[in-house]
N, C-alpha and C positions, 0 to 999 in steps of 0.2 A: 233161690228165693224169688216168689215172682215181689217185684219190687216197682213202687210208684216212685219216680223221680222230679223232684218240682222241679223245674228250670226256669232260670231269668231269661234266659237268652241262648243263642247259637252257640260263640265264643268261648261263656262260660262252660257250656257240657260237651266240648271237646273231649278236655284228660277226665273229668269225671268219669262218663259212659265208655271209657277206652278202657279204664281201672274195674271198672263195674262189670264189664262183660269179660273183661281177662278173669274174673271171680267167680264165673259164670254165673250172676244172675240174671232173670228175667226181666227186661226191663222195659217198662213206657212210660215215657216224659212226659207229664204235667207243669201244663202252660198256664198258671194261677198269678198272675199279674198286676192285680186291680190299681196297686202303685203308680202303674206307668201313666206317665201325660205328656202331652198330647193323646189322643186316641190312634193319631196318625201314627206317632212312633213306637204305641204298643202293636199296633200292626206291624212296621218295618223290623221290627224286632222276634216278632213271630214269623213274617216271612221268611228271615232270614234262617232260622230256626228250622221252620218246614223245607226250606229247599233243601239244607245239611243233612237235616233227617230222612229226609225220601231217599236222597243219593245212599243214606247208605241201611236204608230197608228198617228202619227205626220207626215204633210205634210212635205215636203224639197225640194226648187228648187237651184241646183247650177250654179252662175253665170257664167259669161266668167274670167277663169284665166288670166290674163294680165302680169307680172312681169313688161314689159316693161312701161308700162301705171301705173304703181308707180311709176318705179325709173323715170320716166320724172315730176309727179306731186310732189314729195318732191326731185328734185335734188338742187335747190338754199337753203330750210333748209339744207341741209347733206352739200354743199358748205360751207354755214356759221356755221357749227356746231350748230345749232341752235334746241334740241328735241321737243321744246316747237309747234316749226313751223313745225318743220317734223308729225310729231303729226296729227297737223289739218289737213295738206294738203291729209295725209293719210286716216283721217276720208272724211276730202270733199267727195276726189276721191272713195270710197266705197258707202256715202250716197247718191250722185250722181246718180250711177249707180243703187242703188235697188230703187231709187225715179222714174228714170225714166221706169224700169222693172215694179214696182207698178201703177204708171199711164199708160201703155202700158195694163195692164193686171186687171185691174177691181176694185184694192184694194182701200182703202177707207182711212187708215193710215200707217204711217211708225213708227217702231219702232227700238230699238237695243237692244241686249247684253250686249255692250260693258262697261255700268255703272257699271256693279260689280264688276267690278277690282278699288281695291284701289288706283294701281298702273298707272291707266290712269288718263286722265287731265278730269275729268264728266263737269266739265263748257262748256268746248270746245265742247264736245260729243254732249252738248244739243243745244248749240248755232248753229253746222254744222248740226245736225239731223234736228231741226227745217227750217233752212235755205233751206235745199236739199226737203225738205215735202214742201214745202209752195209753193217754188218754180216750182213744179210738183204739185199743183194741189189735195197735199194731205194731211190728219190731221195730226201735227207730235206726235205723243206718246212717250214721253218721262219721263222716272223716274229714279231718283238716285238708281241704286239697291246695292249701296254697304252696309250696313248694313244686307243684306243677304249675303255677300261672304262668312263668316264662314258655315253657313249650307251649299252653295254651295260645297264647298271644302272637309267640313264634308261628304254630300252624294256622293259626283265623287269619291272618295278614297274607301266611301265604296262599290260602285258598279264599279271598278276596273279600273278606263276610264281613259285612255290615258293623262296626265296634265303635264303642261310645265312651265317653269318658264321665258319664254319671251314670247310679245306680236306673233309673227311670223316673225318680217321683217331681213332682215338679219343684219342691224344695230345693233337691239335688241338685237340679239344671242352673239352679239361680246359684246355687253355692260354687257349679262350676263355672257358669258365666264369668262371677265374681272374682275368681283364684285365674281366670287367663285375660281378666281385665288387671288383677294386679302384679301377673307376671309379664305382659305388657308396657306396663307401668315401668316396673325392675328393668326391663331391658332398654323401654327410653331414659332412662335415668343413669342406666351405663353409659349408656352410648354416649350422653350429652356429657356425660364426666369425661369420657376415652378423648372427646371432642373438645371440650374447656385441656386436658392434662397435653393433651397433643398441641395444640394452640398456645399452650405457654411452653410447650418445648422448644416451637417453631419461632416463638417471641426472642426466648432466650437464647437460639441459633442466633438470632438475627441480630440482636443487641451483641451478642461476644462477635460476630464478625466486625460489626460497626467498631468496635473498642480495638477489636487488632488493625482496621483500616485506619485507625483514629492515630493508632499507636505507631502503627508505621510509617504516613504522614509524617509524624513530630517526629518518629528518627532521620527520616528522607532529610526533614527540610535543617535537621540540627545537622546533618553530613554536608548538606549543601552552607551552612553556614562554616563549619571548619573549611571546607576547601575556599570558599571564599575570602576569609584572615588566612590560609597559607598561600593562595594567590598573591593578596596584597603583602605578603611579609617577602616572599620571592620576590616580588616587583621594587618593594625597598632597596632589597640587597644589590639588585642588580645599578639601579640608581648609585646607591652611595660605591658601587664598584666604579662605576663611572665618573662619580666625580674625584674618586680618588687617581684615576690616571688622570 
């Protein structure tokens, strides 16, 4: 099946495209992104992407960057605090746009990426992927690939590729900033507990030694007090011996 693939990133279409072509479809990745911010890091994340895919003879078409054309399709989630919604409207606005580049351009299905992250909503993924295919005239291909995230993660680290620990949006970045400012936090607050719990161990070392020095002081000097009344009881005896010859 010649097949369009969105992809987020490098990382992500590792085990995807590994599964995709052991199935023998036809496949070229679509880089439909408008999510990403920085602009610098929707580059580094397409670089990274292009270097993987040249190495191994893999097509890539990159979409139109938009930034504005997100923040308009998730501004009422982001009004209501709401990720669950910002979420979809993210995925729509992406599956969207490679559905209709795919029915503009010959392909036959639509697929994504984006299932291998644990960290995304995969129900959602499937319900807008299918939605945006169908809707354009195309098969939607769809699979949970997160039971492969571990080898994905496994092989991007070993082949040295660029990996992030938020999706792209700049939301994201501020929710991840946030979660390694307060596991930051967690970890000074161990430590200063392990530091207070160790310090009153070291207190209570210190105080039970003082109590046995204390303690065996008072024995010493009560041993020295009995030899001293059997000295002078000895010293008696010897006396009244003497005045008895």
């Amino acid at each position: 099946m010649k097949l369009l693939l969105h992809a987020c990133c490098g990382p992500c279409s590792l085990e995807p495209v590994r599964k995709l072509q052991e199935a023998g479809h036809d496949i070229t990745i679509y880089y439909a992104n408008s999510n990403i911010a920085p602009a610098d890091e929707y580059r580094r994340r397409y670089d990274t992407l292009m270097s993987w895919a040249n190495e191994g003879h893999l097509a890539v078409i990159e979409g139109i960057y938009r930034p504005d054309d997100w923040e308009a399709a998730v501004h009422d989630a982001v009004c209501a605090h709401n990720r669950e919604d910002r979420c979809r409207a993210c995925y729509r606005l992406r599956f969207e746009q490679s559905a209709a580049f795919g029915a503009e351009n010959g392909f036959e299905a639509l697929g994504t990426t984006l299932s291998v992250s644990p960290y995304q909503y995969t129900d959602i993924i499937g319900e807008e992927l299918t939605r945006a295919a169908q809707a354009a005239g195309l098969t939607p291909l769809f699979e949970d690939y997160r039971p492969f995230y571990d080898e994905a993660t496994r092989r991007s680290r070993e082949m040295g590729m660029y990996r992030q620990n938020w999706c792209g949006c700049r939301i994201s970045a501020a929710e991840a900033a946030a979660e390694r400012e307060e596991r930051k936090a967690a970890r000074a607050q161990a430590k200063a507990a392990w530091a207070a719990e160790h310090a009153a161990e070291i207190e209570a070392a210190k105080q039970a030694k003082q109590a046995r020095k204390a303690e065996r002081a008072a024995y010493d000097k009560k041993q020295q007090r009995k030899k001293a009344v059997l000295k002078q009881m000895r010293e008696a005896a010897k006396t009244h011996q003497s005045d008895q010859a």
